[in-house]
C-alpha positions in Angstrom: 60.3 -11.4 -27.3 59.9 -9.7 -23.8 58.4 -6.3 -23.3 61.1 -4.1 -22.0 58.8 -3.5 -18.7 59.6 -7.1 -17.7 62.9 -7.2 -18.0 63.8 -5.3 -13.9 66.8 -3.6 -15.4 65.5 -1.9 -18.0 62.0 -1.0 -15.7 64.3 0.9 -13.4 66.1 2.9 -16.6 62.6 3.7 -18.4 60.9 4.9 -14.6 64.1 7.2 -14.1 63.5 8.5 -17.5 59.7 9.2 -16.7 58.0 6.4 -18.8 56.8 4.4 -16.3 54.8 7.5 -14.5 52.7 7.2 -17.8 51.9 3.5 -17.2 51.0 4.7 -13.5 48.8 7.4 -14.3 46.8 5.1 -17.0 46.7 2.5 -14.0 45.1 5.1 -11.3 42.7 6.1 -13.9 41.5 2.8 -14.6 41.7 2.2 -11.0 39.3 5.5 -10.6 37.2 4.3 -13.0 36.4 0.7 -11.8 36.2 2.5 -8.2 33.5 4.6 -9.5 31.7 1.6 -11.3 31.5 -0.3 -8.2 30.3 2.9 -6.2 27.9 3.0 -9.0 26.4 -0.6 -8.5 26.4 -0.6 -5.0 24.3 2.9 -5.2 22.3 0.9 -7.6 21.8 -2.1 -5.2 20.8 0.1 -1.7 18.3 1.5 -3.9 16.7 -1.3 -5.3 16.9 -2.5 -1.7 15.0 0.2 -0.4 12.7 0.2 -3.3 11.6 -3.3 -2.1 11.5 -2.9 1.2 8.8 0.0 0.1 6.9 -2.5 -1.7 7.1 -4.7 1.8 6.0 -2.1 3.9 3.0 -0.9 1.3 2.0 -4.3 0.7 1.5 -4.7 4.6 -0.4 -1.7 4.5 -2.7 -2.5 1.8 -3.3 -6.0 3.6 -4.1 -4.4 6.6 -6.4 -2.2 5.1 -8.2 -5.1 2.9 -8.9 -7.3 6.2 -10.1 -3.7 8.2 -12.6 -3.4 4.6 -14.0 -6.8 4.9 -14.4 -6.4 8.5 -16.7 -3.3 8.1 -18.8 -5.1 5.4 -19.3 -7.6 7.7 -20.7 -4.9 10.2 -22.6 -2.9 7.9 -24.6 -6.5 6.7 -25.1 -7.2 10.8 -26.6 -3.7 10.7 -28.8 -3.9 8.0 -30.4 -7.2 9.3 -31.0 -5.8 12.5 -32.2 -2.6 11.0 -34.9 -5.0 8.7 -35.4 -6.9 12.0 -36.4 -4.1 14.3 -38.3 -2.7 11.0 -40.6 -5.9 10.7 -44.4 -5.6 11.3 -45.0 -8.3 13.7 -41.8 -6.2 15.8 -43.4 -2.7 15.1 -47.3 -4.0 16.3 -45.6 -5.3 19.4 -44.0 -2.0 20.6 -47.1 -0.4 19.8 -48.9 -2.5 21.8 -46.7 -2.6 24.4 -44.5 0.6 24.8 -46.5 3.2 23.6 -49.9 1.6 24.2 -51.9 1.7 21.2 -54.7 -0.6 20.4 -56.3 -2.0 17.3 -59.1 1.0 16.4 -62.6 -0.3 16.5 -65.0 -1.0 13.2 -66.5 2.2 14.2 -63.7 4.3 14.9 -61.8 3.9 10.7 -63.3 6.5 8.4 -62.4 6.3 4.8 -62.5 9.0 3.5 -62.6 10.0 -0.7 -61.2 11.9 -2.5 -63.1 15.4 -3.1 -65.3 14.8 -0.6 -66.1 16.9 2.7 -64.6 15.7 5.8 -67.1 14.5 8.8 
């Protein structure tokens, strides 16, 4: 049995008469609704878009900040050697000697003194 939409005649009657305005007012809110649906996922999409392309940019970032790390611990271990080098005995008797012009004293020239005692 055929609907009495599909039969043309009878479509022309029922759209004079006003029924078929009803089938196209059901149709434009469906087509509203699918409309806002897909607005809806492609919102969705741009934003998980741009949420990863965040994570790119941060994970650059953070990268970029781990290698500039790593190069400054290499820097502060160069300095500490060079501050344990420069603070070596053997180093410190030789500027002594050499810059400033100090000598080794002479037996006679150490006093010890004691605790509670007078000095000389």
């Amino acid at each position: 049995m055929e609907t009495l939409l599909a039969v043309p005649a009878m479509r022309r009657v029922l759209v004079q008469q006003g029924v078929g305005g009803r089938a196209r007012g059901l149709r434009n809110r469906m087509l509203r609704r699918v409309l806002g649906l897909l607005a809806l996922v492609v919102g969705l999409g741009m934003i998980h878009v741009w949420s990863r392309m965040q994570v790119l940019t941060l994970r650059y970032r953070l990268t970029g900040a781990q290698a500039r790390v790593e190069q400054l611990r290499q820097q502060v271990n160069r300095l500490e050697l060079q501050a344990a080098a420069q603070l070596a005995p053997d180093r410190l008797e030789q500027v002594a000697k050499t810059v400033l012009g100090l000598q080794l004293p002479l037996p006679g020239q150490v006093v010890i003194v004691q605790e509670g005692s007078a000095a000389p």
